[in-house]
LUMTI-346101 format. One line per field, with one value per residue (C-alpha): x, y, z; residue in one letter; residue number from 0. Coordinates in pm, 1 decimal. Each point is the difference from the previous one (the first is absolute). Layout:
x: [X_...];
y: [Y_...];
z: [Z_...];
rest: [a_...];
nr: [NUM_...];
REM end
This chain:
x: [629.6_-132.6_154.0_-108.6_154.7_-120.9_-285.8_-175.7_-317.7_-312.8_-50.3_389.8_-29.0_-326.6_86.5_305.9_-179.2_-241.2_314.7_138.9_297.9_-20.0_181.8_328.5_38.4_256.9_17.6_138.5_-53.6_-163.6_-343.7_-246.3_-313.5_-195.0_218.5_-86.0_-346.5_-27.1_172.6_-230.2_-277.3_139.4_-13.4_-316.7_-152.7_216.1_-222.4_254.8_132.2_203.6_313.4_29.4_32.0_410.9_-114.8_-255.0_276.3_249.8_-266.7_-112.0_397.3_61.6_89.6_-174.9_-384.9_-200.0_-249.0_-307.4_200.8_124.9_-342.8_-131.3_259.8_-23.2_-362.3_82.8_129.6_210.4_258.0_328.2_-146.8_-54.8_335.1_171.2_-254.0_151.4_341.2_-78.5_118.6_-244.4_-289.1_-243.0_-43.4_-399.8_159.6_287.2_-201.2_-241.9_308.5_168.9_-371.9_-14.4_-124.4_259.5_383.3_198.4_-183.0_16.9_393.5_74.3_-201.4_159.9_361.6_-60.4_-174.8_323.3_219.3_-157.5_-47.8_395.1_77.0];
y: [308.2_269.8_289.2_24.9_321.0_298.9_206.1_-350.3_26.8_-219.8_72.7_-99.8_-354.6_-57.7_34.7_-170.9_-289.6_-19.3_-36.1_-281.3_184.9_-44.1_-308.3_183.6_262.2_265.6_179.5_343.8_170.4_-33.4_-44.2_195.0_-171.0_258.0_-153.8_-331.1_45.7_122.5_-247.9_-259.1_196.0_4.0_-386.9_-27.4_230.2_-223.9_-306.5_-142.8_-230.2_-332.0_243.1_206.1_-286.3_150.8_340.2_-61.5_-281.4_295.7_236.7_-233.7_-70.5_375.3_164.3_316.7_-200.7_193.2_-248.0_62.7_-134.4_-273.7_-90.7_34.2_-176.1_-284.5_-6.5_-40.9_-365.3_-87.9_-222.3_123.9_337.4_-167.4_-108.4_328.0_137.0_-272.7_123.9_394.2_54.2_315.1_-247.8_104.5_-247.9_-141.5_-66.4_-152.6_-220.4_-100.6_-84.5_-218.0_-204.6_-8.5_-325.2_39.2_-116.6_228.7_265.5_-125.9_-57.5_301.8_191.1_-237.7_96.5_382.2_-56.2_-162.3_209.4_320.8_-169.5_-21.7_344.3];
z: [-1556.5_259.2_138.0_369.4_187.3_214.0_-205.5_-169.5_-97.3_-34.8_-379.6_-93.2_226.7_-148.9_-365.6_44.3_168.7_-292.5_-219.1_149.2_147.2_356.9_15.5_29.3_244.4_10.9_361.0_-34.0_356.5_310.6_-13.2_253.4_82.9_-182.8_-293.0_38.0_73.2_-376.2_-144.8_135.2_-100.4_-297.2_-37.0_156.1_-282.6_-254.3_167.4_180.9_-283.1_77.5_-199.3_269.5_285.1_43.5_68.7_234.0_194.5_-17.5_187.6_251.9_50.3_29.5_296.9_-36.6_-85.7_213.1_243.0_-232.4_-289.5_114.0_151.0_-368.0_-136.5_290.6_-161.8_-363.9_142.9_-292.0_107.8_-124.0_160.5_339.2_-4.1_-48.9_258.9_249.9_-73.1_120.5_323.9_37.1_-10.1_215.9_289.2_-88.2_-357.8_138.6_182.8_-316.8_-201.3_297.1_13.2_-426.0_-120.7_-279.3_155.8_-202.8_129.1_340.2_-41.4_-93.3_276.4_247.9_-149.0_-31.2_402.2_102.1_-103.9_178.2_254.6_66.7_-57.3];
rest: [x_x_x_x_x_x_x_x_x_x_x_x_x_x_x_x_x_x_x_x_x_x_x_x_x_x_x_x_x_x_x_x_x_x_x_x_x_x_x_x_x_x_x_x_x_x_x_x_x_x_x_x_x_x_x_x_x_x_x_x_x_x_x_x_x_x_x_x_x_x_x_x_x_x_x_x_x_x_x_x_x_x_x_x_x_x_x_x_x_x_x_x_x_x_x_x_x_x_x_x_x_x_x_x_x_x_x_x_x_x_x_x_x_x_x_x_x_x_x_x_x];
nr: [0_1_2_3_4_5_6_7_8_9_10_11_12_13_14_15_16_17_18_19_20_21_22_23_24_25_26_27_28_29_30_31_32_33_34_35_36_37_38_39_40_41_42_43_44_45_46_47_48_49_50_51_52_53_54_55_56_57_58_59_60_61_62_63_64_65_66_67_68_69_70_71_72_73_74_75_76_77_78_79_80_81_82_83_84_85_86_87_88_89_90_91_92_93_94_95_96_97_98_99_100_101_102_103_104_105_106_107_108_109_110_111_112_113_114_115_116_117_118_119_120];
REM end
């Protein structure tokens, strides 16, 4: 399990990604982008293991994922990743667009779900 709240640092996601114990996360309080810039750092440094696949979906599902991030994380191209990507409604627009034209149809299903629904409201 991980603790993820205001104040996280690189060093504490990395060595609890080395561990094995990001495959539970706890969410204590609203993140700030500068907060979850670290904690992807944080994996990255880690190497970006397959164990930490439900962190990185529950960043690029985040509200507060700054552009860059999500961008980065678009990158990474994992496919449980894309999907929670598909689902943020803060997606920037040229993501958006890369997810609704994915050659993979969960990831296009989702993006055409999330699209739909903003587009009502």
């Amino acid at each position: 399990m991980i603790r993820i709240g205001r104040g996280i640092d690189r060093a504490a996601v990395r060595e609890a990604v080395e561990r094995g114990e990001a495959t539970t996360v706890v969410y204590d309080d609203v993140l700030e982008e500068a907060d979850i810039r670290e904690t992807l750092a944080g994996i990255k440094e880690a190497g970006m293991p397959r164990a930490a696949t439900a962190l990185l979906g529950w960043l690029a599902s985040h509200p507060n994922t700054p552009a860059d991030a999500l961008r980065e994380l678009f990158e990474h191209g994992r496919r449980e990743v894309l999907v929670c990507l598909a689902m943020n409604r803060r997606l920037p627009e040229e993501l958006r667009r890369l997810l609704l034209e994915h050659p993979d149809p969960d990831v296009r299903e989702h993006a055409h779900h999330t699209f739909s629904i903003l587009r009502r409201h």
